[in-house]
C-alpha positions as CSV (number, residue, x, y, z in Angstrom):
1,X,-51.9,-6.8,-17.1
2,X,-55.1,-4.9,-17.1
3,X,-55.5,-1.8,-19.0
4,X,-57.4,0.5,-17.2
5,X,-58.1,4.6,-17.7
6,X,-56.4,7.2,-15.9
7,X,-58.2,10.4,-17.0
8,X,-57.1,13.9,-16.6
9,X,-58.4,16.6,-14.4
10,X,-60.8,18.1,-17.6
11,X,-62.7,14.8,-18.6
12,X,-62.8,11.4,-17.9
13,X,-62.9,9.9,-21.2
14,X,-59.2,9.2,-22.6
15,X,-58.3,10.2,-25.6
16,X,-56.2,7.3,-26.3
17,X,-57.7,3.7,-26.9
18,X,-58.1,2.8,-23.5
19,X,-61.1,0.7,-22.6
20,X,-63.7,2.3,-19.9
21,X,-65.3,0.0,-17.7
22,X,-69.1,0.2,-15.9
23,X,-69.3,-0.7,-12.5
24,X,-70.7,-4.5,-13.9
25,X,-67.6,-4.7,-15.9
26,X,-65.0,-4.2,-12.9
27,X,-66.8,-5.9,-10.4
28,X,-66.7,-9.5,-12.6
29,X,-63.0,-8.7,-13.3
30,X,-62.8,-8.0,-9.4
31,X,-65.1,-11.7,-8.8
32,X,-62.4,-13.4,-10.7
33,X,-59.9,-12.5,-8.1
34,X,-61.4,-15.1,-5.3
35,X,-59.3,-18.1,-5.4
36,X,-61.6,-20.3,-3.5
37,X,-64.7,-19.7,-4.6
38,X,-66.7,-18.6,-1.8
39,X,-67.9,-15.3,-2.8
40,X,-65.4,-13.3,-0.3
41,X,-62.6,-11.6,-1.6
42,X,-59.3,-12.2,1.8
43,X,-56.0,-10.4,2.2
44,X,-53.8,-12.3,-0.6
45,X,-56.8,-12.2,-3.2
46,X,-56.7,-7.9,-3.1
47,X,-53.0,-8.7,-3.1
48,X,-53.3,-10.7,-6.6
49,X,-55.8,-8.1,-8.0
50,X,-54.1,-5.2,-6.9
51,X,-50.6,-6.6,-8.2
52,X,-52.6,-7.2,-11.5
53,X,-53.5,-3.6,-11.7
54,X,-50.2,-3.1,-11.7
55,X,-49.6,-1.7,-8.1
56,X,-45.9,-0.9,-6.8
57,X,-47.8,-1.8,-3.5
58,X,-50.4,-4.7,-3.6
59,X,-50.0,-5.5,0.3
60,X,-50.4,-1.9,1.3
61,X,-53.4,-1.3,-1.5
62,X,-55.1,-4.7,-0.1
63,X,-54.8,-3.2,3.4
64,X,-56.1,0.0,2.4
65,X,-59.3,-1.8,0.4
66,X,-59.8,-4.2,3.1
67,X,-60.5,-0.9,5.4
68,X,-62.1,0.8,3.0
69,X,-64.7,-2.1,2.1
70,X,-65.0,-4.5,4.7
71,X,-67.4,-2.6,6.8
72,X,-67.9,-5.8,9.6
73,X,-64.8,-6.2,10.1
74,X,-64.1,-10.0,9.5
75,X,-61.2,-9.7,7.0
76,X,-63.2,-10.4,4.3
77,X,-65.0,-8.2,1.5
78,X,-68.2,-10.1,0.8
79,X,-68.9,-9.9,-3.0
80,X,-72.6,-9.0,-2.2
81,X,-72.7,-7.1,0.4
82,X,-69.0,-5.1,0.4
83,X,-68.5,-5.6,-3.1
84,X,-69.9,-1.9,-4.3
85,X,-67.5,-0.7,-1.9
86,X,-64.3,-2.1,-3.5
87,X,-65.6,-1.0,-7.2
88,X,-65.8,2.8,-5.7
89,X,-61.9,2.4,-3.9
90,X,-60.6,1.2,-6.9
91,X,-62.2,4.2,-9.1
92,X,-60.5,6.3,-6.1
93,X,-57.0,5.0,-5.8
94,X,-56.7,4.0,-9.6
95,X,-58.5,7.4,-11.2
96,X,-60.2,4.8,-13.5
97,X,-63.1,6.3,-15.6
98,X,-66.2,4.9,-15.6
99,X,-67.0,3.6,-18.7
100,X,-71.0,4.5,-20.5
């Protein structure tokens, strides 16, 4: 499982050994979440991710980042285009720091 940052309301580093992440460093762990290899992240790849991340409720969480992110609507967050998108939902659903 991935080990991500959940910092409290007066700083966002932890001060446990926790490991931060850029917005570089999540989006390749995000990339290596689409099973086919064609650069678009569907449905049951947020699922995978999101059940990774240790969700109670991957289906729900993909749902929610597919609305979030895929901004033309063909059920598909594009990792060029979309993928910024996803990186900033996770930060928000997850509280995860961003790492320096």
């Amino acid at each position: 499982m991935l080990d991500f940052v959940r910092p409290s309301k007066n700083n966002m580093k932890c001060p446990c050994n926790h490991v931060t992440l850029t917005d570089e460093q999540l989006a390749k762990v995000i990339m290596k979440y689409d099973s086919n290899g064609d650069r678009c992240l569907n449905k049951e790849d947020l699922k995978d991710l999101f059940k990774q991340l240790g969700s109670t409720s991957p289906r729900w969480r993909a749902a929610r980042a597919l609305h979030h992110a895929d901004k033309n609507g063909d059920g598909y967050i594009d990792m060029g285009a979309e993928l910024d998108q996803l990186v900033n939902f996770l930060r928000v659903s997850f509280a995860l720091a961003e790492g320096e």
